[in-house]
BALOBA-1460 file (C-alpha; in Angstrom, 3 decimals):
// residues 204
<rec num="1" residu="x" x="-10.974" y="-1.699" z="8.367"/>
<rec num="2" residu="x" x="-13.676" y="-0.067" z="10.253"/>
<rec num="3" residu="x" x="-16.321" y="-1.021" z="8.122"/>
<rec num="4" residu="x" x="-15.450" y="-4.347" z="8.530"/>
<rec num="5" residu="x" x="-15.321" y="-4.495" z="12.372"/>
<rec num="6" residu="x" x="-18.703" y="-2.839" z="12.328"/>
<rec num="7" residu="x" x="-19.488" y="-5.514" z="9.777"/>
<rec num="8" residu="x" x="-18.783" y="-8.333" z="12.830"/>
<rec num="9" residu="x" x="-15.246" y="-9.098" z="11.325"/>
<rec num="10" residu="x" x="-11.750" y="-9.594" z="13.328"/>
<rec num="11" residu="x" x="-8.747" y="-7.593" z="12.320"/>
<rec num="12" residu="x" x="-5.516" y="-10.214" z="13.335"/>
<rec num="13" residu="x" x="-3.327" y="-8.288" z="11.625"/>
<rec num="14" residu="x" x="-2.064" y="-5.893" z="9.413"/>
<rec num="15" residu="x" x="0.354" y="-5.911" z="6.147"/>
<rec num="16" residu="x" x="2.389" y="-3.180" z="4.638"/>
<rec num="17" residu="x" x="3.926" y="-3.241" z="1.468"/>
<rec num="18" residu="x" x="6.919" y="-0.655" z="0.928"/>
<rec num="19" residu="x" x="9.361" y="0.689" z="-0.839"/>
<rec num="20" residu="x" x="13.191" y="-0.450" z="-0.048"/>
<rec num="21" residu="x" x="14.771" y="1.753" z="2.651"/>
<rec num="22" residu="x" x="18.036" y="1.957" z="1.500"/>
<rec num="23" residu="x" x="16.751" y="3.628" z="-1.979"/>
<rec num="24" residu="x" x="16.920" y="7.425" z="-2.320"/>
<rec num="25" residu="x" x="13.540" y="8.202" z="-2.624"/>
<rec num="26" residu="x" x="10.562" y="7.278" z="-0.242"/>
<rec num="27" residu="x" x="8.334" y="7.662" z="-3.194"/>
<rec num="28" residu="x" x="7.617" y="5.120" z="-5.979"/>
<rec num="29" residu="x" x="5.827" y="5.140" z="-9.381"/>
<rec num="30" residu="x" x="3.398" y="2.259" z="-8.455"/>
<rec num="31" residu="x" x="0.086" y="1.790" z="-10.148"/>
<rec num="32" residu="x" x="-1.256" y="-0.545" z="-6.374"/>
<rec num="33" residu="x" x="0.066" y="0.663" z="-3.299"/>
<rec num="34" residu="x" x="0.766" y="4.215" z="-1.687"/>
<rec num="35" residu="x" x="4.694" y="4.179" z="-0.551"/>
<rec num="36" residu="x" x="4.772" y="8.121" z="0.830"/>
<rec num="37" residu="x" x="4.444" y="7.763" z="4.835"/>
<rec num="38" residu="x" x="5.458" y="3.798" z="4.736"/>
<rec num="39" residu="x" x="7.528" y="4.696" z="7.409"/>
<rec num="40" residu="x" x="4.902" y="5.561" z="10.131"/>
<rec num="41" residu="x" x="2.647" y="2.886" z="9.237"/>
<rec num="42" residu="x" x="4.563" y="0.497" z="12.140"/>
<rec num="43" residu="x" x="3.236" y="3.634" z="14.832"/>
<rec num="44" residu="x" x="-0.280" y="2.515" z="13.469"/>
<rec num="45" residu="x" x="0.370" y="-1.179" z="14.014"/>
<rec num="46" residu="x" x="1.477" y="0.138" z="17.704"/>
<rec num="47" residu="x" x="-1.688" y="2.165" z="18.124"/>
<rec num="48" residu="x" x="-3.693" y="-1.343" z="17.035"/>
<rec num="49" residu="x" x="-2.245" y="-3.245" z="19.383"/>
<rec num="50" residu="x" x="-1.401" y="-5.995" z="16.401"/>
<rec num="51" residu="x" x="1.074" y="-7.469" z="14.536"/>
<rec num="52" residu="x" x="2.620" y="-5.893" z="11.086"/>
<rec num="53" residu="x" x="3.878" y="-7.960" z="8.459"/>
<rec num="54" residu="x" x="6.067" y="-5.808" z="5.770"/>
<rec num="55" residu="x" x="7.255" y="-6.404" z="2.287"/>
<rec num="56" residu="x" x="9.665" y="-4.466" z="0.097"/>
<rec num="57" residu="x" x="8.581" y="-3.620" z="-3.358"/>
<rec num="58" residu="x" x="10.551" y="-4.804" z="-5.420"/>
<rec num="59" residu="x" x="8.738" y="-5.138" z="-8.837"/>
<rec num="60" residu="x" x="7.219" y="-2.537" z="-11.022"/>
<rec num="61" residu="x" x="3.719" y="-2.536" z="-12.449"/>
<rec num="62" residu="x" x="4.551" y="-4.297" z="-15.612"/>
<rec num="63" residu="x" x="1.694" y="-5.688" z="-16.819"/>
<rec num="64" residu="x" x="-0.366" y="-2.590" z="-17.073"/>
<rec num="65" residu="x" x="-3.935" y="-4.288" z="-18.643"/>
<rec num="66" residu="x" x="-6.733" y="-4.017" z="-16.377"/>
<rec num="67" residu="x" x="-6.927" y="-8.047" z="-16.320"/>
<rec num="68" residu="x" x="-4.298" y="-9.731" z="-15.019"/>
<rec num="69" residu="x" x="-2.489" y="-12.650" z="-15.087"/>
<rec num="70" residu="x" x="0.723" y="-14.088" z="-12.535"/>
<rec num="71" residu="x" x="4.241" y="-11.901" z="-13.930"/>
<rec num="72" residu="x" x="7.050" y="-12.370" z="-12.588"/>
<rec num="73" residu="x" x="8.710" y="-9.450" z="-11.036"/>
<rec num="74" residu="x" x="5.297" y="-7.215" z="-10.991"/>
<rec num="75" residu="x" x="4.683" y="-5.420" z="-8.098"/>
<rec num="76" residu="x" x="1.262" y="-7.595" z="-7.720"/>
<rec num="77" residu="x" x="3.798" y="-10.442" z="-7.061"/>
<rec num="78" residu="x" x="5.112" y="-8.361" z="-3.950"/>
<rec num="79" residu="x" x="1.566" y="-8.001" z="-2.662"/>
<rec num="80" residu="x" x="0.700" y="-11.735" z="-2.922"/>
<rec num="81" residu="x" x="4.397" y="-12.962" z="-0.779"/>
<rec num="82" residu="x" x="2.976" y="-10.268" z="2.019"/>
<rec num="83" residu="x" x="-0.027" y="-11.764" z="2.106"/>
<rec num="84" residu="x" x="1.258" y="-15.489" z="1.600"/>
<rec num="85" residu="x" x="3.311" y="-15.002" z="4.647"/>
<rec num="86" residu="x" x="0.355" y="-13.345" z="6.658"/>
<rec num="87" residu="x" x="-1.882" y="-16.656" z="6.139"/>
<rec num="88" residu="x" x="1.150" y="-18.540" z="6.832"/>
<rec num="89" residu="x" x="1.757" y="-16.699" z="10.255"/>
<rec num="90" residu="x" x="-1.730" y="-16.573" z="10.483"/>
<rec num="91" residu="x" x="-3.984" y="-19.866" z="8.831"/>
<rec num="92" residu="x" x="-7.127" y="-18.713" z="10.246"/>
<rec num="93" residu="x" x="-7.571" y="-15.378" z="8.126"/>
<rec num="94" residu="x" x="-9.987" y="-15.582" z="6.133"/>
<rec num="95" residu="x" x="-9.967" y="-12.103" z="4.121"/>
<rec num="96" residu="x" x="-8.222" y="-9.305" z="3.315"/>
<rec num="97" residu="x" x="-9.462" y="-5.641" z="3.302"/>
<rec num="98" residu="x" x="-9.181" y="-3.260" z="0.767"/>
<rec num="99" residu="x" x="-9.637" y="0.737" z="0.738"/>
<rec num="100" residu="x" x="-10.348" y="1.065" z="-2.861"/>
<rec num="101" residu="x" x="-13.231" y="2.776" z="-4.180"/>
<rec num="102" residu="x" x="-13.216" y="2.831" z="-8.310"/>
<rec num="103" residu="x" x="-9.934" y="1.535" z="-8.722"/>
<rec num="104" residu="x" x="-10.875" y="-1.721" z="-11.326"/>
<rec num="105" residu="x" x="-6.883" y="-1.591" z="-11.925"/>
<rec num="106" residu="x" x="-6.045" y="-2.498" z="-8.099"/>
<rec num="107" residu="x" x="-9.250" y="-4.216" z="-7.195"/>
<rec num="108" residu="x" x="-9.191" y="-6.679" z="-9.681"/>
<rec num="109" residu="x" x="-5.104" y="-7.157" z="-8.936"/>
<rec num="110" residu="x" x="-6.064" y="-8.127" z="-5.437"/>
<rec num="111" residu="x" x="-9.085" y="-10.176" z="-5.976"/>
<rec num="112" residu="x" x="-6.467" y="-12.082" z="-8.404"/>
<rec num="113" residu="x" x="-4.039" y="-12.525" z="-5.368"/>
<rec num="114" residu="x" x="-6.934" y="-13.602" z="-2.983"/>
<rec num="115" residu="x" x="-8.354" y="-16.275" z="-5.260"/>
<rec num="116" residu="x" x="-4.618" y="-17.735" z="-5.017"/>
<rec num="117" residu="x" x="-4.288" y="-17.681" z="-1.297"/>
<rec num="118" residu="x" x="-8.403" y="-18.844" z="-0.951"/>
<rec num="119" residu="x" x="-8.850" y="-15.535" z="0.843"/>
<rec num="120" residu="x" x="-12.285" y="-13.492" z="0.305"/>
<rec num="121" residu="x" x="-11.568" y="-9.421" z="-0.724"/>
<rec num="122" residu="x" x="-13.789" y="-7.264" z="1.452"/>
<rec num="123" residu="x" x="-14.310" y="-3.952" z="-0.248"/>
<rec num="124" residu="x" x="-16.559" y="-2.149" z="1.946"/>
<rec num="125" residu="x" x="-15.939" y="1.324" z="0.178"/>
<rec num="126" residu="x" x="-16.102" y="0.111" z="-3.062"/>
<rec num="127" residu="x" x="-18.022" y="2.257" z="-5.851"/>
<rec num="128" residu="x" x="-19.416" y="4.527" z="-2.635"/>
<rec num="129" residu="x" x="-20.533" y="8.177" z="-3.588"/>
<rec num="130" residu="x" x="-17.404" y="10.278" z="-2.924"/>
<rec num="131" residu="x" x="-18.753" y="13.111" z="-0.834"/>
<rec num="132" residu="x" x="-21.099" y="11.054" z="1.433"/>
<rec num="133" residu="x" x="-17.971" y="8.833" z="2.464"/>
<rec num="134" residu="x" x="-15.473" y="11.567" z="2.794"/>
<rec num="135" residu="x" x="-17.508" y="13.372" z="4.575"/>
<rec num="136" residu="x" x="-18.308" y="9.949" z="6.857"/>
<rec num="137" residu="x" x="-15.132" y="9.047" z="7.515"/>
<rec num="138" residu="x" x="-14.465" y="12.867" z="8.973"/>
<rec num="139" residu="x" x="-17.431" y="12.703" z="11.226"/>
<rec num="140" residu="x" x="-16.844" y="9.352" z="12.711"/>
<rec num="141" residu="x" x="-13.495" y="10.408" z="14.444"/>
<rec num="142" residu="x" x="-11.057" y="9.098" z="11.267"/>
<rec num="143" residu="x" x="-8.488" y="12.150" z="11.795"/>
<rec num="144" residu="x" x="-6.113" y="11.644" z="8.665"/>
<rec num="145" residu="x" x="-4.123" y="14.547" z="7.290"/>
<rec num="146" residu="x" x="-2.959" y="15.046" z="3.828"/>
<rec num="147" residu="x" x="0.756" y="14.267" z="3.408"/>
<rec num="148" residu="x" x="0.983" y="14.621" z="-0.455"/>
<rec num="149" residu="x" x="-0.952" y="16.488" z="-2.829"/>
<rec num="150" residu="x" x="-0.765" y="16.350" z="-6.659"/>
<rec num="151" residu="x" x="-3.537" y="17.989" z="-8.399"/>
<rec num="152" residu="x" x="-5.090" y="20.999" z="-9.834"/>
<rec num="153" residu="x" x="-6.177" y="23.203" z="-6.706"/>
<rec num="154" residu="x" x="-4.206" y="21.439" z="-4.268"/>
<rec num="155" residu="x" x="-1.074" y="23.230" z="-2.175"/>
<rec num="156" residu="x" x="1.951" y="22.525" z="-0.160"/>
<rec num="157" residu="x" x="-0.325" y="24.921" z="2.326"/>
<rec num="158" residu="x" x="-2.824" y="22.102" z="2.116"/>
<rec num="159" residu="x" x="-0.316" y="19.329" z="3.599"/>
<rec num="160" residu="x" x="-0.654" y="18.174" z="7.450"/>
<rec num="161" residu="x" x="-4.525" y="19.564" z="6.752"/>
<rec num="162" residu="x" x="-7.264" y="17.459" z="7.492"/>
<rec num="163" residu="x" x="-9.793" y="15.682" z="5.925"/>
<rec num="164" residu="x" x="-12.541" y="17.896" z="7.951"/>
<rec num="165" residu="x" x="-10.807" y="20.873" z="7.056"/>
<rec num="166" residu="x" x="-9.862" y="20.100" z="3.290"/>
<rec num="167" residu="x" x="-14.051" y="18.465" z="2.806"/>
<rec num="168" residu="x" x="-15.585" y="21.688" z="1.469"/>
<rec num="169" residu="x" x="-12.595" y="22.674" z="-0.932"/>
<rec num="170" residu="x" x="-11.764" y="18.938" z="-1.948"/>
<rec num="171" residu="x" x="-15.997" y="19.515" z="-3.218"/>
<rec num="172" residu="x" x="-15.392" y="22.331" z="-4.776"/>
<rec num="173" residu="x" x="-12.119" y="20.879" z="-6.404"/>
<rec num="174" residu="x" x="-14.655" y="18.457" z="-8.145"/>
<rec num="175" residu="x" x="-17.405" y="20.533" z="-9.071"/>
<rec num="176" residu="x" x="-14.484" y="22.839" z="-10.795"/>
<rec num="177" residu="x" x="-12.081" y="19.888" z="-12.347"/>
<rec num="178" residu="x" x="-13.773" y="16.565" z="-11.478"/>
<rec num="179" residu="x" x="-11.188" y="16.020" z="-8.497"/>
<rec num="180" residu="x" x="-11.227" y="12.976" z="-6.965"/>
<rec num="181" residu="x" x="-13.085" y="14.078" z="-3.569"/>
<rec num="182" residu="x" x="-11.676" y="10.903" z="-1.925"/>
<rec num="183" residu="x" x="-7.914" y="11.270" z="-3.980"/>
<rec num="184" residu="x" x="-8.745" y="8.044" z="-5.842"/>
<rec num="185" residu="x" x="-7.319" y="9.320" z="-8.916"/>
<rec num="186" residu="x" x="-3.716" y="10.244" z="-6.875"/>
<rec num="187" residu="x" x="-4.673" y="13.822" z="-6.407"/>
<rec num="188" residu="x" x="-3.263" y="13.543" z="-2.486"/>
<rec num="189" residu="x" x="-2.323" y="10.912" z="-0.258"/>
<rec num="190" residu="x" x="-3.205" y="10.744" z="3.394"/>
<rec num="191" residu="x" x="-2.286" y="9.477" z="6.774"/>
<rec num="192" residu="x" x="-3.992" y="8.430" z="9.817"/>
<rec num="193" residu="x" x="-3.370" y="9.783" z="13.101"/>
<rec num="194" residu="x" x="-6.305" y="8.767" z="14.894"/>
<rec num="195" residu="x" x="-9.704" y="6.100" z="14.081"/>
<rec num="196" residu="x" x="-12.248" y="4.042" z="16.189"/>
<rec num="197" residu="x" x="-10.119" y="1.546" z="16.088"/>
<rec num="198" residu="x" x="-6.944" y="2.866" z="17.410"/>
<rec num="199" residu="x" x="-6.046" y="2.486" z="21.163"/>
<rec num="200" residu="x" x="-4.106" y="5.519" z="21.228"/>
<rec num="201" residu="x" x="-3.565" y="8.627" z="18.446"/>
<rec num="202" residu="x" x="-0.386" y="9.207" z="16.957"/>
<rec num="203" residu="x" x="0.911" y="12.863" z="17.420"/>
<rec num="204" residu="x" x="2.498" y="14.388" z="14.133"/>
């Protein structure tokens, strides 16, 4: 989202898509969206100042190809009522924007949901080198900390770390085991507490 306010574009809103609260776990096994920390995301819509539209996941990623086509009760379905309810609350967006970096499997599952909806996917991070936009994002005031980690190399000592601090291991990681630097592959999950575009930080 940064890169796209520095790229002259307006953020209206934002859109969450999460796992039910009622189930035990606040973890899923989803191949497109992170679910660990849904439940801070709405401090980050207060820290934005904007609204926060939310959607429960409630299908699994079924149809597993890297193409895709409409299924019904995939998870890609969930993503496309969230957004179909942003344009309708909204019929002036124009776009959506999207963190991934290599991911074909999710980028290609939202482009499919934006052609639908005649929305435009902006993927400013896409296929960026790894340690020239981790190391970016730390030294333009993005302070997000690590709350999972699931890799080689990669502790429960490492958790509430940030990505500052974890930069010259995550590198070394990847020179050792070809770790994503960025956790693109799932090797950790982050959250932010504080960005440029935040009006206030949250405090962990």
């Amino acid at each position: 989202m940064v890169k796209c306010v520095e790229a002259g574009h307006e953020i209206v809103a934002l859109a969450n898509a999460h796992p039910d609260v009622s189930s035990e776990s606040d973890e899923m096994d989803s191949y497109l969206f992170q679910t660990v920390g849904y439940d801070g995301v709405p401090y980050i819509a207060e820290c934005m100042d904007l609204p926060l539209y939310r959607e429960v996941i409630r299908g699994k990623p079924l149809l597993q190809t890297m193409e895709y086509e409409v299924v019904s009760n995939d998870e890609t379905e969930d993503l496309f009522a969230l957004l179909q309810r942003v344009k309708e609350n909204h019929p002036d967006v124009e776009g959506v924007s999207v963190g991934a970096i290599f991911s074909n499997y999710q980028g290609k599952r939202v482009q499919h949901v934006c052609d639908r909806l005649g929305l435009t996917m902006l993927a400013y991070l896409w296929e960026r080198d790894q340690r020239t936009l981790l190391k970016e994002m730390a030294d333009n005031g993005m302070e997000c900390v690590l709350i999972k980690v699931a890799a080689i190399g990669l502790k429960p000592t490492h958790l509430g770390k940030t990505i500052a601090e974890m930069y010259p291991y995550l590198c070394e990681l990847n020179d050792k085991y070809d770790v994503h630097i960025c956790g693109e592959g799932g090797e950790y999950e982050t959250f932010t507490l504080d960005c440029p575009l935040f009006k206030r930080r949250i405090v962990m």
